[in-house]
Backbone bond lengths (Angstrom), bond angles and torsions (degrees), N, CA, C in turn:
res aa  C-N    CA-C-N  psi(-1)  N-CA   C-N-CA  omega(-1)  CA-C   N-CA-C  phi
1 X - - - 1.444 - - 1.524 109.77 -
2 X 1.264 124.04 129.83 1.168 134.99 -148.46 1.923 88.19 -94.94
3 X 1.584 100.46 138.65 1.679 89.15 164.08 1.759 140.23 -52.95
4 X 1.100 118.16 1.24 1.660 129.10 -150.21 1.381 68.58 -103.90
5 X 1.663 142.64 -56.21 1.519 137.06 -125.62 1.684 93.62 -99.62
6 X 1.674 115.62 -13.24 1.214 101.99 -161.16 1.607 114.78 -93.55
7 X 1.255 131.76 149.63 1.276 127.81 176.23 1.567 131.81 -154.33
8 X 1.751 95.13 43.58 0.978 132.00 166.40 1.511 130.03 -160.13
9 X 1.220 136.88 174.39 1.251 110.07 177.89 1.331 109.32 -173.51
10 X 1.273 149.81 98.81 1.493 154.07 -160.11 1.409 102.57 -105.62
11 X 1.393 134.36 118.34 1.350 136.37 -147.12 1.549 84.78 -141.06
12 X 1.731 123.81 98.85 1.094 87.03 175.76 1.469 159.53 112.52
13 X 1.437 100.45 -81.55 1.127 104.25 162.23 1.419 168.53 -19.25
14 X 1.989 129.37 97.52 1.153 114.20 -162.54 1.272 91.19 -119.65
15 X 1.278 120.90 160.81 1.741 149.05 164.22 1.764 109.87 -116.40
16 X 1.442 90.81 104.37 1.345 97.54 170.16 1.857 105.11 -112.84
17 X 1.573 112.30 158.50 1.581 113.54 -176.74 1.868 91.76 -149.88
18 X 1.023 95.25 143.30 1.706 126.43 -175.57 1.868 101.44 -86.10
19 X 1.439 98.51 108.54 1.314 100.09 167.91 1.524 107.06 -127.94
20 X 1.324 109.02 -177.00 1.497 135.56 -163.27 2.179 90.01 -61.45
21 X 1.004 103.56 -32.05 1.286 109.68 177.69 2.155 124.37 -89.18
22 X 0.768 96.73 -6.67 1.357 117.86 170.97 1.837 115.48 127.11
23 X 1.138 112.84 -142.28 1.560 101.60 152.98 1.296 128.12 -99.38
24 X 1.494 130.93 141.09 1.091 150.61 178.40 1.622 120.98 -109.47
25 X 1.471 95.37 122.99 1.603 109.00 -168.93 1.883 99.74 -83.63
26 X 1.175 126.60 102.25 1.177 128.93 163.77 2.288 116.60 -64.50
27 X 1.076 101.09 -27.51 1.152 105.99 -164.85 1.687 112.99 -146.25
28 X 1.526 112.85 125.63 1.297 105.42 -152.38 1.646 108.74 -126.77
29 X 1.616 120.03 91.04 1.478 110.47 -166.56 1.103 138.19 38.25
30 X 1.638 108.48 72.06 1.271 135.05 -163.37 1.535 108.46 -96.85
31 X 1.504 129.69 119.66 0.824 134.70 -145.10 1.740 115.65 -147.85
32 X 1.389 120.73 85.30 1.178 113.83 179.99 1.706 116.17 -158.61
33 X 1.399 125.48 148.23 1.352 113.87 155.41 1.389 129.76 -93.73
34 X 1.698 128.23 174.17 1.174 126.03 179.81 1.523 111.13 -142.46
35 X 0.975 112.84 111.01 1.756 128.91 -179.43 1.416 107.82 -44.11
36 X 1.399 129.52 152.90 1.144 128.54 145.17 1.585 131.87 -56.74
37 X 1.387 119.49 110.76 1.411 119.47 -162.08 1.196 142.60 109.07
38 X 1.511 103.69 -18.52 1.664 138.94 -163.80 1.550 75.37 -83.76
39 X 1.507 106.48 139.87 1.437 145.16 109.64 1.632 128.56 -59.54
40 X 1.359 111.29 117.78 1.336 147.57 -149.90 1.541 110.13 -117.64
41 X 1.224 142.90 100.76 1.450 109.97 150.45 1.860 106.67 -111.41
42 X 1.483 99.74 160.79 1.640 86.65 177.48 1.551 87.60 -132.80
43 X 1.442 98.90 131.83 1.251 109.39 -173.16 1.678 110.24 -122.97
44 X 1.509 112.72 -179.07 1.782 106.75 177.97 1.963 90.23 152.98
45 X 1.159 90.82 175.74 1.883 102.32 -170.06 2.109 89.21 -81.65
46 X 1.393 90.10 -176.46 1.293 103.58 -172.08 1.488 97.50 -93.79
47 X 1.876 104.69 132.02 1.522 107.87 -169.71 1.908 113.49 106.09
48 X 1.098 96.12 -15.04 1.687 101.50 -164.51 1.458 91.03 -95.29
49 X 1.205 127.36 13.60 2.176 113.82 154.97 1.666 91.42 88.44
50 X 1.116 133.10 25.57 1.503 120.96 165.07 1.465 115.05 -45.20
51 X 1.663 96.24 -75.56 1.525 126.49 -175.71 1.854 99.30 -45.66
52 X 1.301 113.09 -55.96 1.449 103.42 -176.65 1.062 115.70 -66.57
53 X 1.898 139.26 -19.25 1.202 124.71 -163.95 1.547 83.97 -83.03
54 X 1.555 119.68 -42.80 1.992 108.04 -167.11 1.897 105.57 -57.70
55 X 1.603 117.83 -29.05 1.187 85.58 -179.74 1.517 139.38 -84.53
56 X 1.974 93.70 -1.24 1.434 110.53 171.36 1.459 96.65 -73.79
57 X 1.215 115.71 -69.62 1.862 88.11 -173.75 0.864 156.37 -73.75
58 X 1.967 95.21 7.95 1.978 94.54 163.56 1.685 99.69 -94.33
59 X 1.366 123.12 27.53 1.621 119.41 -166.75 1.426 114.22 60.28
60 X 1.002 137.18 18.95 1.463 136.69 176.57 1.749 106.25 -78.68
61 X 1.121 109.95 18.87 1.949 117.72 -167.72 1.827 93.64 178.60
62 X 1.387 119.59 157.84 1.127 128.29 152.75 1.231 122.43 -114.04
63 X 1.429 122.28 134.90 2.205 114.20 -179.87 1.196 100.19 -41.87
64 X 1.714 104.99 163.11 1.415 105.87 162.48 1.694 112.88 -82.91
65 X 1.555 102.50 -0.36 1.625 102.07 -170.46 1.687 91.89 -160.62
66 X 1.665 117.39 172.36 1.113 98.30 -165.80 1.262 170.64 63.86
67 X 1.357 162.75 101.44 1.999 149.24 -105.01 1.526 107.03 -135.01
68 X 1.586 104.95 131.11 1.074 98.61 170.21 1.798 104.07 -102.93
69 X 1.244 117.91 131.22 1.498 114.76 172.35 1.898 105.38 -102.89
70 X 1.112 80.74 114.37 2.005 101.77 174.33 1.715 119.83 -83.95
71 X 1.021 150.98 120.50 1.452 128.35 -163.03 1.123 132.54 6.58
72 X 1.637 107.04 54.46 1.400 109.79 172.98 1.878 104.55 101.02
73 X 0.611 112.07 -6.26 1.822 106.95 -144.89 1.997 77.39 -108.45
74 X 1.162 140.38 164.84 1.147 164.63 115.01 1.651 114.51 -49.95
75 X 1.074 150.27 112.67 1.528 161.59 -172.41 1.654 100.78 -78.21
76 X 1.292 123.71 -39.02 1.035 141.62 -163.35 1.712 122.66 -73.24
77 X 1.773 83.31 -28.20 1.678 99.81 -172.86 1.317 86.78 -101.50
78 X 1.158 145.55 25.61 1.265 120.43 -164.05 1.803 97.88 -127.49
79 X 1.465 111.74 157.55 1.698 104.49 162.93 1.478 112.67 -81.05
80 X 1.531 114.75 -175.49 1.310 108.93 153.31 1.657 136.46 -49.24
81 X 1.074 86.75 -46.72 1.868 113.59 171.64 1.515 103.91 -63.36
82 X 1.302 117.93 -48.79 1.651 103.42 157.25 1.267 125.52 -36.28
83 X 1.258 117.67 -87.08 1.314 143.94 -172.93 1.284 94.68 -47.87
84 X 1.641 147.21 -51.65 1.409 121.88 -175.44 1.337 108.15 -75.24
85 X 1.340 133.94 -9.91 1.510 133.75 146.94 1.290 104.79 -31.78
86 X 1.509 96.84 -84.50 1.755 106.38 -159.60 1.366 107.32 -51.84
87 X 1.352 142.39 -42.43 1.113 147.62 174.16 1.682 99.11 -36.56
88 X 1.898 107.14 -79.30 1.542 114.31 -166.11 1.638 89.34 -31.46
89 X 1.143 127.97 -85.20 1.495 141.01 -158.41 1.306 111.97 -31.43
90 X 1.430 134.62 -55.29 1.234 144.68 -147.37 1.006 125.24 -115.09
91 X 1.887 109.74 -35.72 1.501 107.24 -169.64 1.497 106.31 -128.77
92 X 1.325 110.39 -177.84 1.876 123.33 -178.15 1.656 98.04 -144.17
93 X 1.414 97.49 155.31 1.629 99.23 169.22 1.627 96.77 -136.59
94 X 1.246 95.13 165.31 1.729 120.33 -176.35 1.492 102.76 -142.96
95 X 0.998 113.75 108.45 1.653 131.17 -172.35 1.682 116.67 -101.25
96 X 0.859 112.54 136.47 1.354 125.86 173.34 2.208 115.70 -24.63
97 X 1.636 81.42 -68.71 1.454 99.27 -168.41 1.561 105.90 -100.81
98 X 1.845 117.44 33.72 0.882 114.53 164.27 2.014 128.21 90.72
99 X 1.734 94.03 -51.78 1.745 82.66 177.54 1.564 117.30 70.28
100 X 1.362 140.19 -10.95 0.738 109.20 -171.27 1.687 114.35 -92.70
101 X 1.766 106.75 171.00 1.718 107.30 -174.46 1.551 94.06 -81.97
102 X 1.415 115.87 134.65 1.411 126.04 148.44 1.203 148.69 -16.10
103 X 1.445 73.41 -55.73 1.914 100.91 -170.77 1.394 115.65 -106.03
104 X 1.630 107.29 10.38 1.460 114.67 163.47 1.285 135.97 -111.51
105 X 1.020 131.70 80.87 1.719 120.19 -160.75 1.803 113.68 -42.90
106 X 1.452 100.54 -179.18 1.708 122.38 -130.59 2.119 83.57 -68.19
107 X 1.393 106.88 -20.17 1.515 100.44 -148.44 1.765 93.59 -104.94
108 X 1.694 115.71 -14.69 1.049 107.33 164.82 1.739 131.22 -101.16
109 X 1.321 81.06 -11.32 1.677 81.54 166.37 1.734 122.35 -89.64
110 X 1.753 108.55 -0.66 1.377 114.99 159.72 1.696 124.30 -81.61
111 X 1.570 91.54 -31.28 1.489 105.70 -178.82 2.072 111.48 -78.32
112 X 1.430 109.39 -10.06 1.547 91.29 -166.78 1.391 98.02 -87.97
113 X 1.390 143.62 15.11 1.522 127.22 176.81 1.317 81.10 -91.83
114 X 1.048 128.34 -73.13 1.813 145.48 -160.13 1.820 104.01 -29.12
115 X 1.623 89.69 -39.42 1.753 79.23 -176.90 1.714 118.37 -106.59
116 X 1.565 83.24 4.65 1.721 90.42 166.48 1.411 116.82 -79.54
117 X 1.396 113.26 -17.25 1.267 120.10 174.70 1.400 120.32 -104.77
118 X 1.375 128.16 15.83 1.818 144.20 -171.95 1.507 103.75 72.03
119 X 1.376 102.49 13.34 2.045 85.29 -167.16 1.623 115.30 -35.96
120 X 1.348 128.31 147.69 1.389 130.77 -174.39 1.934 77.88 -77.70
121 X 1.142 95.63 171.46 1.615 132.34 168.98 1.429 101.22 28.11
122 X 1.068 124.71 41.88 1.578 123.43 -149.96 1.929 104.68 -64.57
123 X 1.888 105.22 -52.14 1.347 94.03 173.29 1.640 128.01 -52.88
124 X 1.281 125.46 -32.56 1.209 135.42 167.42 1.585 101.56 -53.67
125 X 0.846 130.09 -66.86 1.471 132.36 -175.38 1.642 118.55 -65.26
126 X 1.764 117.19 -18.03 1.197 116.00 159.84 1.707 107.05 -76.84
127 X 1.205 119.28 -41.58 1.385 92.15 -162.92 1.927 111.71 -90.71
128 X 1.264 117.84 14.80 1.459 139.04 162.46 1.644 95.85 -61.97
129 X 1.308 94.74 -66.62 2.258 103.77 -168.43 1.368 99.79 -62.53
130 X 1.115 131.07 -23.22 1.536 119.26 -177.04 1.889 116.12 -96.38
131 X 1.578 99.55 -22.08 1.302 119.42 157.66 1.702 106.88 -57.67
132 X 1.306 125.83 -52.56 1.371 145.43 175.37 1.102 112.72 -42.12
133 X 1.497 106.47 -57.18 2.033 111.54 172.27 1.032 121.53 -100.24
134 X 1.331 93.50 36.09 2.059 103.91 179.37 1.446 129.97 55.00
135 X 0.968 107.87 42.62 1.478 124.40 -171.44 1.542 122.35 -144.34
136 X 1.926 102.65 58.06 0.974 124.66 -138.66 1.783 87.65 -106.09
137 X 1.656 97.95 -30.77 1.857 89.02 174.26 1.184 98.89 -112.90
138 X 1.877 132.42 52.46 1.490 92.63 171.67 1.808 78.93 -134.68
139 X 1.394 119.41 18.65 1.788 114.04 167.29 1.519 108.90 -32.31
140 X 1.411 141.75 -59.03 0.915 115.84 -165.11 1.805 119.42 -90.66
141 X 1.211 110.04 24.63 1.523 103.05 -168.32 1.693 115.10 -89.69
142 X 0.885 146.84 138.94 1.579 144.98 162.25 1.589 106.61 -51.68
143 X 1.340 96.84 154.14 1.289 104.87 -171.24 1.824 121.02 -64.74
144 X 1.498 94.63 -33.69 1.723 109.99 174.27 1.791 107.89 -54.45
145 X 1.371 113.37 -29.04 1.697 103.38 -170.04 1.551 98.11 -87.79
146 X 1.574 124.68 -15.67 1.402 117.77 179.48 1.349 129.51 -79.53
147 X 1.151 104.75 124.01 1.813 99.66 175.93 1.432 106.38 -33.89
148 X 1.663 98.23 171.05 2.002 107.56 176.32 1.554 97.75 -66.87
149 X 1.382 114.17 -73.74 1.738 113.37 169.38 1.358 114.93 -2.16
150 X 1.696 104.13 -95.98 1.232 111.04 165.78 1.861 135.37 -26.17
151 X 1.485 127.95 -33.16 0.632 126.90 165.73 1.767 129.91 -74.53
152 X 1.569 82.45 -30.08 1.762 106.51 170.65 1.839 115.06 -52.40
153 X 1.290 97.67 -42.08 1.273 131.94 177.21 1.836 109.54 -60.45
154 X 0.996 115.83 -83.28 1.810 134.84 168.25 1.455 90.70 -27.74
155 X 1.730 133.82 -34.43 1.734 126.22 -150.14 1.313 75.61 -101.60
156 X 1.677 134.08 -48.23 1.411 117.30 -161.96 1.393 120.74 -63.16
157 X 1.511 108.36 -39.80 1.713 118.98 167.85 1.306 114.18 -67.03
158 X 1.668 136.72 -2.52 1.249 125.45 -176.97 1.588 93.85 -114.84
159 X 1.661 115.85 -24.47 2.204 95.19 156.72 1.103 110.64 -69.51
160 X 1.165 135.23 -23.16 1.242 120.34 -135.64 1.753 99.69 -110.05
161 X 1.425 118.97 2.23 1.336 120.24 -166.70 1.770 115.63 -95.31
162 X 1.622 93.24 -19.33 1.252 88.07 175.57 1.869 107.07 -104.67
163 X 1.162 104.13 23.47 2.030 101.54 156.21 1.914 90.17 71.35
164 X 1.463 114.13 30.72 1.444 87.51 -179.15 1.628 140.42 -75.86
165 X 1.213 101.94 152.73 1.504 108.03 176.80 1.280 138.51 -43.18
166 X 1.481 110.26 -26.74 0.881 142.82 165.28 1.510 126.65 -151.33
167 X 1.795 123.98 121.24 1.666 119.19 167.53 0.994 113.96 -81.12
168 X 1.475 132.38 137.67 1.606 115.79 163.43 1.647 103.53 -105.82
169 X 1.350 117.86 126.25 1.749 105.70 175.88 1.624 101.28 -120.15
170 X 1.629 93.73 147.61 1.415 115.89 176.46 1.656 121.94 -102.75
171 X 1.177 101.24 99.43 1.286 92.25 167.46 1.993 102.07 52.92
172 X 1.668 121.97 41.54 1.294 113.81 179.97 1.659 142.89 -51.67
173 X 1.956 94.12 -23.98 1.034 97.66 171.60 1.338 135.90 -129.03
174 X 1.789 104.20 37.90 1.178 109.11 -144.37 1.596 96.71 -106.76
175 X 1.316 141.76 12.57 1.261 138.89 168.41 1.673 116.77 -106.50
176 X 1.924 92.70 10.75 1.953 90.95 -160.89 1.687 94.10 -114.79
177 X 1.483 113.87 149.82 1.495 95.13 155.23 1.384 141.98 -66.52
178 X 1.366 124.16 -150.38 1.853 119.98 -157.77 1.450 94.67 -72.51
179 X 1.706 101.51 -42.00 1.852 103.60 -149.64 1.881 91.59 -80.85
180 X 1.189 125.70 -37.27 1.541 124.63 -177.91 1.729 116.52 -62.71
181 X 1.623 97.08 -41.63 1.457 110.58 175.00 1.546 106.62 -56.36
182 X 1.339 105.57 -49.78 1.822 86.08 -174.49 1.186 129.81 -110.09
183 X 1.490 116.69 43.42 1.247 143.35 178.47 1.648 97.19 -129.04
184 X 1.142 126.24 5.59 1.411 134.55 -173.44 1.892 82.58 -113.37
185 X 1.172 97.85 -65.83 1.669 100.20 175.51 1.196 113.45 -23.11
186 X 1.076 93.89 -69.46 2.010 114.00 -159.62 1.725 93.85 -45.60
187 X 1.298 111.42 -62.79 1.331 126.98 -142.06 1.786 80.69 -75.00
188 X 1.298 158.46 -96.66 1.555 148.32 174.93 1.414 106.08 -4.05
189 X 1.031 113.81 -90.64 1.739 94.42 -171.98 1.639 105.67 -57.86
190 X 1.462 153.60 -26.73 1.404 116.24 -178.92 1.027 107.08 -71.25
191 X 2.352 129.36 -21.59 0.986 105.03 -165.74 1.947 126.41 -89.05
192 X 1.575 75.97 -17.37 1.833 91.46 174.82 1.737 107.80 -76.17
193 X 1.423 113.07 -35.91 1.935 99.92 151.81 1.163 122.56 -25.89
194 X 1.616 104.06 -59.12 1.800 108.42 -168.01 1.183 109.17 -74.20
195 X 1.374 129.35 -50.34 1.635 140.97 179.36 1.642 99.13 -54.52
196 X 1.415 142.33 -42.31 1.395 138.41 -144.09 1.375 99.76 45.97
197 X 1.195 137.91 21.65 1.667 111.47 158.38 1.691 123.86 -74.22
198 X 1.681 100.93 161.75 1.763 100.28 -176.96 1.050 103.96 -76.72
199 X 1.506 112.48 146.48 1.474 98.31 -162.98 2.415 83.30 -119.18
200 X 1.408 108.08 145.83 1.638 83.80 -177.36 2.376 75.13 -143.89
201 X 1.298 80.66 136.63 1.939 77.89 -172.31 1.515 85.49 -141.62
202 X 1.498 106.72 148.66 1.642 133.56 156.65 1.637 105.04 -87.51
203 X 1.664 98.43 129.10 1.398 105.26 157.31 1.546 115.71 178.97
204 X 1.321 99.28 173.09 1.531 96.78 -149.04 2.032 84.49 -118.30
205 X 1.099 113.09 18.93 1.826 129.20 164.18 0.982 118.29 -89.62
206 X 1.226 117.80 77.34 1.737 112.86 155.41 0.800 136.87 -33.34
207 X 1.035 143.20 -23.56 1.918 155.72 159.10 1.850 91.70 -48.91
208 X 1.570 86.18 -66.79 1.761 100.01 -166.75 1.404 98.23 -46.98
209 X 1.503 137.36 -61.86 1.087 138.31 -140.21 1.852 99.07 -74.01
210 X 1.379 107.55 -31.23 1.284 119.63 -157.69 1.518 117.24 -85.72
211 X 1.160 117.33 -7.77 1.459 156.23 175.16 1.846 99.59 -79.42
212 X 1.405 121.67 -46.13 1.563 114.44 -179.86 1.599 115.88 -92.51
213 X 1.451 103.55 162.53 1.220 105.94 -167.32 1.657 132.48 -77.35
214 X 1.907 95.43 -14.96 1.568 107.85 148.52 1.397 110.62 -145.81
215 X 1.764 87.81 173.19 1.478 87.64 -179.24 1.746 118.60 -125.67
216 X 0.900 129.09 121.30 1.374 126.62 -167.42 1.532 105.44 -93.32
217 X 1.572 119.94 96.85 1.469 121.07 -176.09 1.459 116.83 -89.31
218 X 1.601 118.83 131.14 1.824 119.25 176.07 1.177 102.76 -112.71
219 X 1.518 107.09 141.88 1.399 120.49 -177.99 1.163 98.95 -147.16
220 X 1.065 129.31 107.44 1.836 147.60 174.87 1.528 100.53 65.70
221 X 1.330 104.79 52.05 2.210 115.38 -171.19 1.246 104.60 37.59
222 X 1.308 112.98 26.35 2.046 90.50 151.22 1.744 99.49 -119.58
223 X 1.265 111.71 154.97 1.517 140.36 178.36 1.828 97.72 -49.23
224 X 1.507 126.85 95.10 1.543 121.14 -175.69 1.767 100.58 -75.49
């Protein structure tokens, strides 16, 4: 893989954390690249460092050893205030339990990335993405009156609005049932089709996992 195509980069990498028992290596020379465009899942049992390897590579954590390179950028050289730069710019997340603010209904909690970043016409373009995930009459509702689905939905139109470079998803469908889960499915890959962003997600769904174009497996935090 040629450097121009790459836009990720795991060099490496271990995560060690200090417990009551001495230190503990969560993550053990982790080592891989990720293309522009590629679909990703990283999968493994519960406990096997999924969740921690996604927050090393959107920079939400640094290794205890080893570099993650994010579009080019080094994580390592960077401050915090960096890295939530590079993040605003580049990336989106899709979380398990949703993320969304409370106290903002469905059309403003799609619209506040868009205008964190100057998007032109941004409300016009929030209520298009929510038109997109079918949630064309529920713009003004709070998040408490929306189904889990539905709310799953409101998080997919608020990554997906700023065209990012990269999604990272957590565990996306793991708080919804069968029929919400795969109508949550459907709607991520048609919408990262349209966007071309990399899409790289944790989950413990085989369907989900089996749907991307690789799979990155952990088994006691090393790469199986």
């Amino acid at each position: 893989m040629s450097d121009s195509t790459k836009v990720l980069s795991a060099n490496h990498i271990e995560k060690r954390v200090i417990s009551s028992d001495g230190s503990l290596t969560i993550l053990h020379d982790i080592c891989f690249d990720i293309s522009r465009g590629e679909t990703v899942a990283i999968t493994g049992a519960s406990g096997s460092g999924k969740s921690t390897l996604l927050g090393l590579l959107a920079g939400l954590d640094l290794p205890s050893s080893g570099d993650v390179v994010l579009m080019g950028q080094n994580l390592h050289s960077l401050n915090e205030d960096g890295r939530a730069m590079l993040r605003a710019k580049h990336v989106s997340f899709v979380f398990q339990s949703f993320q969304l603010l409370t106290h903002l209904t469905a059309l403003e909690n799609v619209l506040l990335p868009a205008q964190m970043i100057g998007h032109k016409n941004a409300e016009i373009e929030a209520e298009k993405w929510l038109e997109r995930v079918g949630l064309k009459e529920r713009l003004n509702h709070f998040p408490k009156t929306l189904s889990g689905g539905e709310q799953q939905r409101v998080a997919l139109a608020r990554a997906f609005i700023t065209k990012p470079d990269i999604l990272f998803a957590d565990e996306p469908t793991g708080s919804l049932d069968e029929g919400s889960g795969e109508r949550v499915i459907e709607l991520l890959f048609e919408l990262n089709r349209a966007v071309g962003s990399t899409l790289i997600l944790v989950t413990h769904d085989a369907a989900l996992a089996g749907r991307c174009q690789r799979q990155l497996h952990l088994q006691g935090g090393r790469l199986a």
